[in-house]
C-alpha positions in Angstrom: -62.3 -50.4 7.8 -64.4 -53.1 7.1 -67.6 -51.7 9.2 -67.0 -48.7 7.4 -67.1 -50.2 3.9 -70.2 -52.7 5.1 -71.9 -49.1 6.8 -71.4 -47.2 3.2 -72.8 -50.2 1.6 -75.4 -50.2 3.7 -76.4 -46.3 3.8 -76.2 -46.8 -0.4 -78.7 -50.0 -0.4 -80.9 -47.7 1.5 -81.1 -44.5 -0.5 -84.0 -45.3 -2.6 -86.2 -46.2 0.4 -84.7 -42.0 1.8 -87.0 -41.0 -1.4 -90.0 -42.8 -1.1 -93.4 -41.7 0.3 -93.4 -38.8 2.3 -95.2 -38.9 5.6 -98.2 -36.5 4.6 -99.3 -38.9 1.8 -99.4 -42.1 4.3 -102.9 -43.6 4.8 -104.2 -44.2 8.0 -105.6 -47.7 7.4 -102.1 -50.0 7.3 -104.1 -52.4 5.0 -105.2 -49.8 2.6 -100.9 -48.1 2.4 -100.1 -51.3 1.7 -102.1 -52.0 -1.0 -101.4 -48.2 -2.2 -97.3 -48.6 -1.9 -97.8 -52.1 -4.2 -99.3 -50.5 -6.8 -96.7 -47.4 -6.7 -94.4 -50.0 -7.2 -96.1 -51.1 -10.7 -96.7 -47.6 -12.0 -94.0 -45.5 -14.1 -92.8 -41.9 -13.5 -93.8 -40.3 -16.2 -90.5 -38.1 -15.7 -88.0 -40.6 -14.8 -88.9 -43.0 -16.9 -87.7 -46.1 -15.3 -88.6 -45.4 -11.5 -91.6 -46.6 -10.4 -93.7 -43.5 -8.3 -93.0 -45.3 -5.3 -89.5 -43.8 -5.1 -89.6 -41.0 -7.3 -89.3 -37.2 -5.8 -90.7 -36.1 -9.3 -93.5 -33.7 -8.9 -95.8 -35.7 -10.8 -95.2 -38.7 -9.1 -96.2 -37.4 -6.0 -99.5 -36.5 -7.7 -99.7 -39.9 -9.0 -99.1 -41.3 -5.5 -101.7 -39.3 -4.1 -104.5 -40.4 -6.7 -103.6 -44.0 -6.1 -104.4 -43.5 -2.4 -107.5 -41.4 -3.4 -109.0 -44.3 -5.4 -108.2 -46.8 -2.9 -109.9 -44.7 -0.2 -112.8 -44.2 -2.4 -113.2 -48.1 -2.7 -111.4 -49.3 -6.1 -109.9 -52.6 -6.2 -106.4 -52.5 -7.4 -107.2 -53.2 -10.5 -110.0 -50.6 -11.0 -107.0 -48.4 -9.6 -104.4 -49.1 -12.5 -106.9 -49.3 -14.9 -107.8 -45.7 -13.8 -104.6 -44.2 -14.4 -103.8 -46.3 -17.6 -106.7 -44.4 -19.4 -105.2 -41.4 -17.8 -101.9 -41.5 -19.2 -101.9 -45.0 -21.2 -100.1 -48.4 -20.6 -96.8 -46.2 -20.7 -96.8 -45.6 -17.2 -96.3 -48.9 -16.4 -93.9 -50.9 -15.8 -94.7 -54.4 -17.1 -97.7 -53.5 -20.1 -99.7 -55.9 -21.4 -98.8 -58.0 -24.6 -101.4 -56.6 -26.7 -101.5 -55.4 -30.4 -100.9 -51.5 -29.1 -97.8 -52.5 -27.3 -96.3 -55.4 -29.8 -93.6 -52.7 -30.9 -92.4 -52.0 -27.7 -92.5 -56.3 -26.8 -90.9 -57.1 -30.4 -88.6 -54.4 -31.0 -85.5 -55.2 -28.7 -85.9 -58.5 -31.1 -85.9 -56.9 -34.0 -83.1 -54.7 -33.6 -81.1 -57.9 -32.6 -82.2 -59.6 -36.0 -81.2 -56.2 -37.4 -77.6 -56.4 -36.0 -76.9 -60.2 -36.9 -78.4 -59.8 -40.4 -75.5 -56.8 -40.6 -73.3 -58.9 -39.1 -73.2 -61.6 -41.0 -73.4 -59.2 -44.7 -69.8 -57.4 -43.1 -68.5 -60.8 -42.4 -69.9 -62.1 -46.1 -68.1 -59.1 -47.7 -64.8 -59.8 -45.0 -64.4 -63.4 -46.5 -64.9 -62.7 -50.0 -62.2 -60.0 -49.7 -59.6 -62.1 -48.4 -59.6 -65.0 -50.7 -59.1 -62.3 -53.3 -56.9 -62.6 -56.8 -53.0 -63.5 -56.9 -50.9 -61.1 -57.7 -48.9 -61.0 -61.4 -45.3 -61.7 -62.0 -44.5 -58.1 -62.9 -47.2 -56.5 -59.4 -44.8 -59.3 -57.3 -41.3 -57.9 -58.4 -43.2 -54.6 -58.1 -43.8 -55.1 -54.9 -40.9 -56.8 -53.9 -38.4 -53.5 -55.5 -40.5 -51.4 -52.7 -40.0 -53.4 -49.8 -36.4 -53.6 -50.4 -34.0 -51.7 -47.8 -32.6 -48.7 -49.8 -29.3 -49.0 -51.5 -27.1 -46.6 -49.4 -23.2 -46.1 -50.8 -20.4 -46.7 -48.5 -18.2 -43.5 -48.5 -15.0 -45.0 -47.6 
């Protein structure tokens, strides 16, 4: 049971790599697929969102795949490679963009919806506090209160 459980695992750790570059888009030069499967890994589908081309069976990704290897065949650098495909489809389609002014609301928002939360936080927790040290209750709202709570009076037959 335990090889079974550690071959499951296994098989499961290896999905993603089941997905990746298909054999037809491999480059000849080892140095040159290299170079083209690092930068897959730094680019965004642009239809899964979060998976990098590299692993993505989207359409689209396979295109992007395929241009990557183009440019690098043509003689880019890596960087004349991304750079390519960033004015293609913008700094969305990568994974880490730059900290620059176009991208500060995607950088500064996760913070400011946590400043968001804490500020609303601490106003519900404001409001909480002053609710419980509220006003005491009268003589005649006590014995009011008191006449509800009481068990009911129930007569004895016998």
């Amino acid at each position: 049971m335990k090889y079974l459980t550690f071959a499951f695992w296994l098989v499961l750790a290896a999905a993603p790599a089941a997905f990746a570059v298909e054999p037809d888009e491999m480059l000849a030069a080892p140095a040159l697929e290299a170079r083209a499967r690092e930068i897959s890994r730094d680019l965004r589908c642009v239809v899964c969102q979060n998976q990098n081309i590299d692993t993505s069976n989207a359409g689209v990704a396979r295109d992007l795949r395929l241009l990557v290897r183009e440019r690098l065949t043509a003689g880019d650098s890596d960087t004349e490679v991304i750079d390519f495909v960033t004015a293609r489809y913008g700094d969305y389609v990568l994974l880490r963009p730059p900290f620059a002014p176009r991208t500060y609301a995607l950088w500064l928002a996760p913070v400011g919806l946590v400043l968001i939360a804490v500020a609303i936080g601490a106003v519900v927790l404001a409001r909480s506090r002053r609710l419980v040290g509220g006003t005491a209750l009268t003589e005649a709202e006590e014995s009011e209160v008191a006449r509800l709570l009481a068990p009911p009076h129930t007569e004895d037959p016998s």
